[in-house]
BALOBA-1460 file (C-alpha; in Angstrom, 3 decimals):
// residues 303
<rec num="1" residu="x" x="0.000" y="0.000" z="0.000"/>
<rec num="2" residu="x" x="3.077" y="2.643" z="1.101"/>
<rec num="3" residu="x" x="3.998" y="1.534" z="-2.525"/>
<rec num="4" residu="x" x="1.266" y="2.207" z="-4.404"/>
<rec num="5" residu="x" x="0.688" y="5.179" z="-2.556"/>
<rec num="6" residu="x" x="4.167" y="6.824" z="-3.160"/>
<rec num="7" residu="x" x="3.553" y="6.143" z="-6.887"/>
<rec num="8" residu="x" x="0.221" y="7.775" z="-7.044"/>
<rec num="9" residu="x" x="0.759" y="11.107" z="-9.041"/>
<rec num="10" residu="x" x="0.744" y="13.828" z="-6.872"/>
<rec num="11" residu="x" x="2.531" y="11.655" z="-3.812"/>
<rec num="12" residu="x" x="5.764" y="12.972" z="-2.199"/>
<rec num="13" residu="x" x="7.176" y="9.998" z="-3.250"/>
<rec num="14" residu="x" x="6.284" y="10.065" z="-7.117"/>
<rec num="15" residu="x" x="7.427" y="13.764" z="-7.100"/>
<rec num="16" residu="x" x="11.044" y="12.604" z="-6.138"/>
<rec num="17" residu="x" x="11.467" y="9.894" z="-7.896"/>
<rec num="18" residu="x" x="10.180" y="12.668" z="-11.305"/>
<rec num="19" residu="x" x="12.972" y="15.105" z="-10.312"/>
<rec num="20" residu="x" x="15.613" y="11.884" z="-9.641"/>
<rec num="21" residu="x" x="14.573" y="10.837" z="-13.189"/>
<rec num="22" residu="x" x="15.272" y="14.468" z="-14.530"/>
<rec num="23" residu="x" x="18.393" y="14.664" z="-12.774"/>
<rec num="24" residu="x" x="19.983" y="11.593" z="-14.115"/>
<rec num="25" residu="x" x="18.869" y="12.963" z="-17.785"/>
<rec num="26" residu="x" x="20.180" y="16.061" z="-17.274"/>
<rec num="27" residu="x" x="23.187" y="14.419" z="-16.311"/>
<rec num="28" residu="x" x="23.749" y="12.351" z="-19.076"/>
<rec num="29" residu="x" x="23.303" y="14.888" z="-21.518"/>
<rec num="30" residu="x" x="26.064" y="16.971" z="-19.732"/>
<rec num="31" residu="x" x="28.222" y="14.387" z="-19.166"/>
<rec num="32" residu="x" x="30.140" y="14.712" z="-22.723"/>
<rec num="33" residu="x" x="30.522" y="18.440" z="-21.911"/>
<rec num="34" residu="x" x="32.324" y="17.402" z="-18.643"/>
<rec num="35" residu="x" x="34.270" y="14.669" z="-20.027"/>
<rec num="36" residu="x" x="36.166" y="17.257" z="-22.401"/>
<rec num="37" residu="x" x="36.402" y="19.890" z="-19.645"/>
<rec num="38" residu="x" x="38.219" y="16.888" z="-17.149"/>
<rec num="39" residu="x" x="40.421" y="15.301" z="-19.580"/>
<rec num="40" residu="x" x="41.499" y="18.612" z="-21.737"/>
<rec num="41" residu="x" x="40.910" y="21.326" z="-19.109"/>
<rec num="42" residu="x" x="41.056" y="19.986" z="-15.549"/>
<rec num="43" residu="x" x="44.005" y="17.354" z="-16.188"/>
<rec num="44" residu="x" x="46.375" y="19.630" z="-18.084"/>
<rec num="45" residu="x" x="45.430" y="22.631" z="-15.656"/>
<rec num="46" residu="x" x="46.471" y="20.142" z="-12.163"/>
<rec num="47" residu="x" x="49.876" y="19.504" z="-14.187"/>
<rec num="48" residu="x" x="50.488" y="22.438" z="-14.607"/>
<rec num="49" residu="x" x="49.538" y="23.726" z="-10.875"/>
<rec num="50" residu="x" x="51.921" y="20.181" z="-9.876"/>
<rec num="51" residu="x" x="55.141" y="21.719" z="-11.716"/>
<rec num="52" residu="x" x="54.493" y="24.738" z="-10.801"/>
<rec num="53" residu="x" x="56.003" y="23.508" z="-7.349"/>
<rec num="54" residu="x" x="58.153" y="21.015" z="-8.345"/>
<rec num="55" residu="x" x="61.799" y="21.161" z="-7.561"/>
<rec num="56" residu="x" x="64.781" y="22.058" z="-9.868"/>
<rec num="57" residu="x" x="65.957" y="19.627" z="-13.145"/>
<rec num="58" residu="x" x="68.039" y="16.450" z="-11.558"/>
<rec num="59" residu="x" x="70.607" y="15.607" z="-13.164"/>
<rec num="60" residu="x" x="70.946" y="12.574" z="-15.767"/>
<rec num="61" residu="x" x="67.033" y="12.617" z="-15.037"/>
<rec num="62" residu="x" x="64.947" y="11.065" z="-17.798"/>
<rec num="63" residu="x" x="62.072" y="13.719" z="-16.980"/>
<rec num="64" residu="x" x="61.991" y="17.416" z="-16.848"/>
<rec num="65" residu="x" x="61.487" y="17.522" z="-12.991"/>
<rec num="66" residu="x" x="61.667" y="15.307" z="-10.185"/>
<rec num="67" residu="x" x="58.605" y="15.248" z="-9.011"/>
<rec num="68" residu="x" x="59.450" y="13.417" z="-6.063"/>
<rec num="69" residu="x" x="60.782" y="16.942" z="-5.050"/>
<rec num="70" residu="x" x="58.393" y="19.846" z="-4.234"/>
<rec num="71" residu="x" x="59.448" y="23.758" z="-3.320"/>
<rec num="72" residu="x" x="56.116" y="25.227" z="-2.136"/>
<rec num="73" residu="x" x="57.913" y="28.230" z="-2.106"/>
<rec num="74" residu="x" x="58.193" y="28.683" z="-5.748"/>
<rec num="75" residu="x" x="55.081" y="30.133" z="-6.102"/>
<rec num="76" residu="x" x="54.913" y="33.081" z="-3.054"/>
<rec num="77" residu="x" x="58.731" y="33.808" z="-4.270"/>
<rec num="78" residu="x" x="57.137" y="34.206" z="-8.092"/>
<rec num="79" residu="x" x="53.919" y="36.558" z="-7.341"/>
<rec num="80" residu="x" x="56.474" y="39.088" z="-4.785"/>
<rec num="81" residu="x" x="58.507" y="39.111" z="-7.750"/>
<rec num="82" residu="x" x="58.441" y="42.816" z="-9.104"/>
<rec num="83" residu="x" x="58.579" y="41.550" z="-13.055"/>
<rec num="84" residu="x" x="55.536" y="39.396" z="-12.580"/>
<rec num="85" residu="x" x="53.521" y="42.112" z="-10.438"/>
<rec num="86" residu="x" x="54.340" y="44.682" z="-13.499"/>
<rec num="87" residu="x" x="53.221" y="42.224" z="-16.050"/>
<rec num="88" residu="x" x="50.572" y="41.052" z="-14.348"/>
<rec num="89" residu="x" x="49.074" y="44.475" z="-13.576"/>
<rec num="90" residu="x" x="49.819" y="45.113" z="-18.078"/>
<rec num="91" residu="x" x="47.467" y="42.328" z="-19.137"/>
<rec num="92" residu="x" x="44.972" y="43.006" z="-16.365"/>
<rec num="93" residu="x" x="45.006" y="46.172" z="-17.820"/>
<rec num="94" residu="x" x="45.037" y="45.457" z="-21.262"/>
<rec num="95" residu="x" x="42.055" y="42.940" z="-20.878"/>
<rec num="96" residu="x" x="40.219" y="45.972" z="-18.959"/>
<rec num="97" residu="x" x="40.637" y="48.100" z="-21.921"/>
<rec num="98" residu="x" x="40.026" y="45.599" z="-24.293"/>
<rec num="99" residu="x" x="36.669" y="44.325" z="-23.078"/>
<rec num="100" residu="x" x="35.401" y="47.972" z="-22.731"/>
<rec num="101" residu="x" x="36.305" y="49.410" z="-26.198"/>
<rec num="102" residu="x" x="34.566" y="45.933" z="-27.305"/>
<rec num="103" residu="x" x="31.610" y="46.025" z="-25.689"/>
<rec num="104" residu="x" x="31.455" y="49.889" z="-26.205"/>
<rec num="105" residu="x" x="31.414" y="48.890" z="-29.807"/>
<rec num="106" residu="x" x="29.803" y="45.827" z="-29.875"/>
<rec num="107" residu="x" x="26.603" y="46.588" z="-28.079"/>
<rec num="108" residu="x" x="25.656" y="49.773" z="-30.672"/>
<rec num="109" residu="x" x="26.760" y="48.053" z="-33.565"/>
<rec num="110" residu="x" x="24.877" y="45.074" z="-32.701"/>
<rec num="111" residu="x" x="21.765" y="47.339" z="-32.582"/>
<rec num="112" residu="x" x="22.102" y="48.773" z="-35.775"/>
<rec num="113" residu="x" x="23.042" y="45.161" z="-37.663"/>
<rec num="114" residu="x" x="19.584" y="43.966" z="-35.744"/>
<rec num="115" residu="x" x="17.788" y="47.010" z="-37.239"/>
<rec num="116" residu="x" x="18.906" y="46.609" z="-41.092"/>
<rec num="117" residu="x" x="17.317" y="44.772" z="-43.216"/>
<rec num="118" residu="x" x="17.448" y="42.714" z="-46.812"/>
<rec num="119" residu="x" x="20.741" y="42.889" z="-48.161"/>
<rec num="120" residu="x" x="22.480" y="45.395" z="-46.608"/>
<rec num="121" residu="x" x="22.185" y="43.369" z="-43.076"/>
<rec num="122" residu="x" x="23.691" y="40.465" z="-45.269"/>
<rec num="123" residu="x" x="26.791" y="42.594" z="-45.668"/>
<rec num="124" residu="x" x="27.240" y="43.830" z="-42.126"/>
<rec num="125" residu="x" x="26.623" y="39.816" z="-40.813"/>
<rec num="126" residu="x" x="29.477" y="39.106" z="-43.624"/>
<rec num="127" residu="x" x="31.526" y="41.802" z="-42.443"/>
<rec num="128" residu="x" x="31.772" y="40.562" z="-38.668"/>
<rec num="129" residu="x" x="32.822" y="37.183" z="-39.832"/>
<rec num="130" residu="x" x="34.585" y="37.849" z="-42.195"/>
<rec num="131" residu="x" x="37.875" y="38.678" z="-40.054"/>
<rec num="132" residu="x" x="37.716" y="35.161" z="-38.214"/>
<rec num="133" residu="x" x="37.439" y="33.429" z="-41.668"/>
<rec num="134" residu="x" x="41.226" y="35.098" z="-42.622"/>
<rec num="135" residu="x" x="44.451" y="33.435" z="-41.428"/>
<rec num="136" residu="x" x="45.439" y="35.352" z="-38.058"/>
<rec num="137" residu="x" x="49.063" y="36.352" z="-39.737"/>
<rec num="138" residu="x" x="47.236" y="37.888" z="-43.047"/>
<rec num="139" residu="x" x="45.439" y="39.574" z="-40.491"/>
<rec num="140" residu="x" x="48.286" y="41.133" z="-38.576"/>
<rec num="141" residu="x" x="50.350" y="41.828" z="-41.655"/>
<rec num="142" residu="x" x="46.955" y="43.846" z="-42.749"/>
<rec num="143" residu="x" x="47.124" y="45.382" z="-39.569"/>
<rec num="144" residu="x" x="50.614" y="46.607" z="-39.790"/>
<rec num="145" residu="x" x="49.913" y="48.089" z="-43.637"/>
<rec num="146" residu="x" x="47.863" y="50.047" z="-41.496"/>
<rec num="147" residu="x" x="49.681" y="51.642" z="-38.785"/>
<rec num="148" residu="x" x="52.770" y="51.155" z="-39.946"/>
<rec num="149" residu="x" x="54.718" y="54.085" z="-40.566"/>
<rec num="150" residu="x" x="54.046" y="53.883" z="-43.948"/>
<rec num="151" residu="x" x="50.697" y="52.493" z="-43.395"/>
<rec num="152" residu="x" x="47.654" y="53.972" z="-45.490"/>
<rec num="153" residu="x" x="46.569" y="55.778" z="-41.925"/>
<rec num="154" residu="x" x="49.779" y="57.666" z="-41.947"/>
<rec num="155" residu="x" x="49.714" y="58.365" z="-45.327"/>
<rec num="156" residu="x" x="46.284" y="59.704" z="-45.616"/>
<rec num="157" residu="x" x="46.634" y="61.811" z="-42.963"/>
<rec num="158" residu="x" x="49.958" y="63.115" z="-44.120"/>
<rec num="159" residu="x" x="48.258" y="63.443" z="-47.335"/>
<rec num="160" residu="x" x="45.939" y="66.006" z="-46.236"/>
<rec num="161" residu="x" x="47.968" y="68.021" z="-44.758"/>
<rec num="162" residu="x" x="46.596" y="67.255" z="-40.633"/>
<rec num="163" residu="x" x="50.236" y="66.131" z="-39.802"/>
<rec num="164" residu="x" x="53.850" y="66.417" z="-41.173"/>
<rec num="165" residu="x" x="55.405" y="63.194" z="-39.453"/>
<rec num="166" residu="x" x="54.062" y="59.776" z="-39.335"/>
<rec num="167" residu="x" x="52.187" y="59.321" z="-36.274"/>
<rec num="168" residu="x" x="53.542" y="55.896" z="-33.667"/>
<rec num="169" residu="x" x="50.987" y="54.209" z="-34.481"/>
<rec num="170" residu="x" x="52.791" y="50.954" z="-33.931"/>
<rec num="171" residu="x" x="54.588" y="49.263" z="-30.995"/>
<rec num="172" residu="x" x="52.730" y="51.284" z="-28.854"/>
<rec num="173" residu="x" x="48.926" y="50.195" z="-26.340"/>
<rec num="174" residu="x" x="47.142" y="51.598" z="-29.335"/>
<rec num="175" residu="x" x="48.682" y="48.965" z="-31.483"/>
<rec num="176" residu="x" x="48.084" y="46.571" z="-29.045"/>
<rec num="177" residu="x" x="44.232" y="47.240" z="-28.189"/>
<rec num="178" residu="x" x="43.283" y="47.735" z="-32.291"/>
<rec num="179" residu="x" x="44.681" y="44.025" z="-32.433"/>
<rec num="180" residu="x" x="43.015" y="42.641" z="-29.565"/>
<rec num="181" residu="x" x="40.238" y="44.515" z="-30.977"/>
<rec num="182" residu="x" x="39.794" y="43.557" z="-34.125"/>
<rec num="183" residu="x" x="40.171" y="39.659" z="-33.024"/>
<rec num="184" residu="x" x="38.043" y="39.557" z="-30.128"/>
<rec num="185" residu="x" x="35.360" y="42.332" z="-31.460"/>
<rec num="186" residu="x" x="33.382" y="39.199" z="-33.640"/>
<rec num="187" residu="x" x="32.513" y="36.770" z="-30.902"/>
<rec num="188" residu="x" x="30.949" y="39.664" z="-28.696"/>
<rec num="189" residu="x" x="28.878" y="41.353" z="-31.526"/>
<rec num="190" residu="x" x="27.736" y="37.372" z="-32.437"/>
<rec num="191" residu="x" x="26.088" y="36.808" z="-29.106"/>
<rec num="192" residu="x" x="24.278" y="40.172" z="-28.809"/>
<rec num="193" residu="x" x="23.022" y="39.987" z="-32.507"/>
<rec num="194" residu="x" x="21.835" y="36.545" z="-31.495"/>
<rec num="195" residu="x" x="20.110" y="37.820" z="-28.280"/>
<rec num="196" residu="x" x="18.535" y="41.042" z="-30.080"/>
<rec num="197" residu="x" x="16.851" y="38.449" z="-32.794"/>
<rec num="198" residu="x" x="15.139" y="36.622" z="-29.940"/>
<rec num="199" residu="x" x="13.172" y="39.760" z="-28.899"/>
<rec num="200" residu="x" x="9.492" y="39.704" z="-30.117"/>
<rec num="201" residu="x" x="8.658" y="42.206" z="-32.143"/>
<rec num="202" residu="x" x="5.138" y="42.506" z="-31.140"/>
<rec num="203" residu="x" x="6.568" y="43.832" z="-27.588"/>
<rec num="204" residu="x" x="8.192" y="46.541" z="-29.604"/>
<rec num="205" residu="x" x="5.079" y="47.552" z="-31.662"/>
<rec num="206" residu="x" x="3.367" y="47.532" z="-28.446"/>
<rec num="207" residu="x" x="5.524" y="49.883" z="-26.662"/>
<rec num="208" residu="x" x="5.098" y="52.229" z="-29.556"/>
<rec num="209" residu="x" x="1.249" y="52.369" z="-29.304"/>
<rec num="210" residu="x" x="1.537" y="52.885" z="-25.715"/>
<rec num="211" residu="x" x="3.386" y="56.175" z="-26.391"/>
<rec num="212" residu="x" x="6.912" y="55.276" z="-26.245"/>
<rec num="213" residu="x" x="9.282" y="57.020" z="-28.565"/>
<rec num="214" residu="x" x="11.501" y="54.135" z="-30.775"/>
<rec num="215" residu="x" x="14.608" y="54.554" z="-29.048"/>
<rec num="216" residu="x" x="13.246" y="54.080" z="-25.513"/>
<rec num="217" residu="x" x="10.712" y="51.130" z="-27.089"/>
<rec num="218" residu="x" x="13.808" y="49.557" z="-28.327"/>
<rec num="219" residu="x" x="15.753" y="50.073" z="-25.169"/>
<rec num="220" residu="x" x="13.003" y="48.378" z="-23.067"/>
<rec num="221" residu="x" x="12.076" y="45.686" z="-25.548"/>
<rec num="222" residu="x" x="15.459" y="44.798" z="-27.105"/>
<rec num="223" residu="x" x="18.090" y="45.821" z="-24.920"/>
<rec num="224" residu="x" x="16.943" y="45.549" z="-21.512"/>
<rec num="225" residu="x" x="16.025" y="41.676" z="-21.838"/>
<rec num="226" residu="x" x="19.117" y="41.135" z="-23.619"/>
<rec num="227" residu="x" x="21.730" y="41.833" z="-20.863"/>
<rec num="228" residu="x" x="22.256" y="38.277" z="-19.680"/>
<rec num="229" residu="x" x="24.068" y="37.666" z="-23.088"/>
<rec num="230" residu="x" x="25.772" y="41.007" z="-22.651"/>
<rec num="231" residu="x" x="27.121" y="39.491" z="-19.702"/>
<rec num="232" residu="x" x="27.907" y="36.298" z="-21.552"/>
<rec num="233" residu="x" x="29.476" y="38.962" z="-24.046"/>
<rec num="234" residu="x" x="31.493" y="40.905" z="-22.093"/>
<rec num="235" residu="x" x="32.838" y="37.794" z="-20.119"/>
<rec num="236" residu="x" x="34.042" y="35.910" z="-22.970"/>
<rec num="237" residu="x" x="35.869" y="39.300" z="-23.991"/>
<rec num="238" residu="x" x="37.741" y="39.311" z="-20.866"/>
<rec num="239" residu="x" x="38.795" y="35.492" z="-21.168"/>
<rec num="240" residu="x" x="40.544" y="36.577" z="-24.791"/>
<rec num="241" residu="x" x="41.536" y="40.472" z="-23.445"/>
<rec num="242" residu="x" x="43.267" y="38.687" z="-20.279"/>
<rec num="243" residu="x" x="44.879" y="35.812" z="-22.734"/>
<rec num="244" residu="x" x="46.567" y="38.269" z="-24.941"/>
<rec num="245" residu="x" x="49.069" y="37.205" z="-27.222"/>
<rec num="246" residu="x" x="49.553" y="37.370" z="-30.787"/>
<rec num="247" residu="x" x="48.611" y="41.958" z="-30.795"/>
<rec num="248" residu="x" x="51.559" y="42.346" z="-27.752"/>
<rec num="249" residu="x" x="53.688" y="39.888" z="-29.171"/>
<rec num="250" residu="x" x="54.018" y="40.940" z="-32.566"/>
<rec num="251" residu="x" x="52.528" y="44.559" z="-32.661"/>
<rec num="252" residu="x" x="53.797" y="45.790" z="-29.330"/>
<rec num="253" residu="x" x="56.957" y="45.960" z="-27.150"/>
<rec num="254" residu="x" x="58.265" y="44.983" z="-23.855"/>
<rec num="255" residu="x" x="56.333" y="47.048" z="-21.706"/>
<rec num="256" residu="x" x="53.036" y="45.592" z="-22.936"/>
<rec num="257" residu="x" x="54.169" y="41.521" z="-22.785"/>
<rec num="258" residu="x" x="51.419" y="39.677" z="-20.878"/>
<rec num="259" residu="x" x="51.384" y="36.883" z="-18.944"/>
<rec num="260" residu="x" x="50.714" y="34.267" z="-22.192"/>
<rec num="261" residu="x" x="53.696" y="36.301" z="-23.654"/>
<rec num="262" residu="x" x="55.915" y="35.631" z="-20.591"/>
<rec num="263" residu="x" x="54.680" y="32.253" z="-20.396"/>
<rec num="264" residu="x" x="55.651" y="31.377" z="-23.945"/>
<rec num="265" residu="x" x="59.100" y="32.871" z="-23.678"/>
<rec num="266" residu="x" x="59.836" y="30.732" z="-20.481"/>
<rec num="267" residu="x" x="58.601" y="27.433" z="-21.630"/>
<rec num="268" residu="x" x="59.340" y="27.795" z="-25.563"/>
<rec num="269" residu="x" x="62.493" y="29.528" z="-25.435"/>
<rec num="270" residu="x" x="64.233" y="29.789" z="-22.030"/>
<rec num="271" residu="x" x="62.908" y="25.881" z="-21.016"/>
<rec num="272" residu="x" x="62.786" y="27.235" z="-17.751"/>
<rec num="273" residu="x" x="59.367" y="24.632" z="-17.501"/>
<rec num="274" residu="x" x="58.734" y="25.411" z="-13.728"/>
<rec num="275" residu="x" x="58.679" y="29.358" z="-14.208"/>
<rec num="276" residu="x" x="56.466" y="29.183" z="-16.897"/>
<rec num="277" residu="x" x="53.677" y="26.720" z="-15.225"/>
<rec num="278" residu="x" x="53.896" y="29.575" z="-12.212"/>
<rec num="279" residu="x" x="53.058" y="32.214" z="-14.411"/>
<rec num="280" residu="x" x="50.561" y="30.335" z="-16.154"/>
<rec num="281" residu="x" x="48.575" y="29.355" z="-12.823"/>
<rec num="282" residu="x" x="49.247" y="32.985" z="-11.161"/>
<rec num="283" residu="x" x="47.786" y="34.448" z="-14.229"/>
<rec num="284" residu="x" x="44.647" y="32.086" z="-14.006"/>
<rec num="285" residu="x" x="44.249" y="32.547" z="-10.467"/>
<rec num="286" residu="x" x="44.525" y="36.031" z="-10.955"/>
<rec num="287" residu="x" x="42.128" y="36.144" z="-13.587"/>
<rec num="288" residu="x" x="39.353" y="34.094" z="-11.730"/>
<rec num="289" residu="x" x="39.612" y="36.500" z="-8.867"/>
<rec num="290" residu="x" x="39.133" y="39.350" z="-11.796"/>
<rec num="291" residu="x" x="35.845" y="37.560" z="-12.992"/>
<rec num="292" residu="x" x="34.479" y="36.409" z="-9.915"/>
<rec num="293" residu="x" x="35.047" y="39.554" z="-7.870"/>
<rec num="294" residu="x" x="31.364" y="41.649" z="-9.978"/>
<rec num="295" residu="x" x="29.348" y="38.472" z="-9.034"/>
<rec num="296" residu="x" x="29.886" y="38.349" z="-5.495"/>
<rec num="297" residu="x" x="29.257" y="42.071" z="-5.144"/>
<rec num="298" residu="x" x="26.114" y="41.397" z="-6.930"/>
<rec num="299" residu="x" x="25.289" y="38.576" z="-4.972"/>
<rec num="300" residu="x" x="25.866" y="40.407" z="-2.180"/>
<rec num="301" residu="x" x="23.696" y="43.734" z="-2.969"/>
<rec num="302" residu="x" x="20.787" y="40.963" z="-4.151"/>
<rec num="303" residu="x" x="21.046" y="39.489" z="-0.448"/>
């Protein structure tokens, strides 16, 4: 009877055993998701974090490190370390200033490219992807016939007359943050021209018979419930601001290498292995604080 009755819909019983059913679904369909994020996130990340604090090279060893051999140390010795603080404190910077001009760009243009129509929207769609569709080195070499000293910027502007030297235009943050720019910009405008097309267009026409002028109509029925993706937007900007590589690397100088910069010097070229994994975790721990810091104030104001 305490069977049948914990089966009968509506029952306590029935209800758990529904959301126990749910859960296991849900959790199959996820599980392929977490199965790549273990074996090509999780894995290589707890390698890295273990050599991070492994001890020096042994000699006539057949690996890089001993790992029998840990120096804890290596790590609080690394972040006091004036170089790392400085470069650190550049790509936190840089990824700062990156995901603002981006989403400063992103969230108008995404507006307008929502708002075209026929053709001409075909174009503007084609121009946003077209950039991720070209080799990134045909990129940067377009990039550099740009602001290069020579570049058609310079020239134009020397051209008419508004300056009489070429303007440093390259090696320079500007450089740096047009790169980063021009990469990253694509991915952010993607998501919000995604998240403006969901919008119903009847709420629109409604707020305009109610009285509301178009831009505020369009604010409230477009914008407005589009700011979870905005968020989704902006963070993914940050992830590839705060990973900078190629724009410092080959459009900037020494005084704007990042961490990924500093980490591929040390591992690639120096092959000093155990520097390089304490950069690379620093960075991401650094990072993570970064992100997480806006949702815990936010948490906290909602509490």
């Amino acid at each position: 009877m305490q069977a049948a009755a914990e089966l009968t819909p509506g029952a306590p019983g029935a209800a758990a055993a529904a959301r126990r059913a749910v859960a296991g679904r849900g959790l199959l369909l996820v599980a392929p998701a977490l199965l790549f994020v273990v074996v090509l996130f999780l894995v290589p990340f707890l390698a890295v974090a273990r050599i991070s604090v492994a001890g020096p090279a042994v000699p006539g060893s057949r690996t890089f490190f001993d790992l029998s051999v840990l120096a804890p140390g290596n790590l609080p010795a690394l972040a006091a370390d004036p170089l790392f603080r400085s470069v650190l404190g550049v790509t936190l910077r840089l990824g700062l200033v990156t995901t603002v001009v981006c989403m400063a760009v992103a969230v108008p243009f995404a507006a307008y490219v929502h708002r075209a129509r026929g053709w001409w929207k075909a174009v503007l769609v084609a121009a946003i992807i077209l950039p991720k569709l070209v080799n990134l080195l045909v990129l940067l070499y377009g990039v550099l016939l740009i602001l290069g000293n020579r570049g058609f910027l310079n020239q134009g502007l020397q051209g008419l007359g508004l300056v009489d030297r070429p303007l440093p235009l390259f090696g320079n943050l500007f450089a740096v943050v047009f790169t980063e720019v021009l990469v990253v910009l694509p991915y952010p405008l993607l998501v919000l021209l995604a998240a403006f097309s969901a919008a119903d267009a009847r709420q629109f026409d409604a707020a305009r018979s109610l009285g509301a002028g178009p831009v505020r109509a369009y604010l409230e029925t477009v914008i407005r419930p589009a700011w979870p993706a905005a968020g989704g937007a902006a963070l993914i900007t940050a992830v590839w601001g705060f990973g900078a590589f190629v724009g410092p690397l080959v459009l900037g100088n020494p005084p704007y290498y990042t961490v990924a910069v500093e980490v591929y010097t040390r591992a690639l070229e120096r092959l000093e292995w155990v520097d390089a994994a304490g950069w690379a975790l620093l960075g991401v721990l650094a990072f993570g604080a970064v992100v997480a810091l806006p949702a815990l104030v936010v948490r906290r104001r909602r509490s």
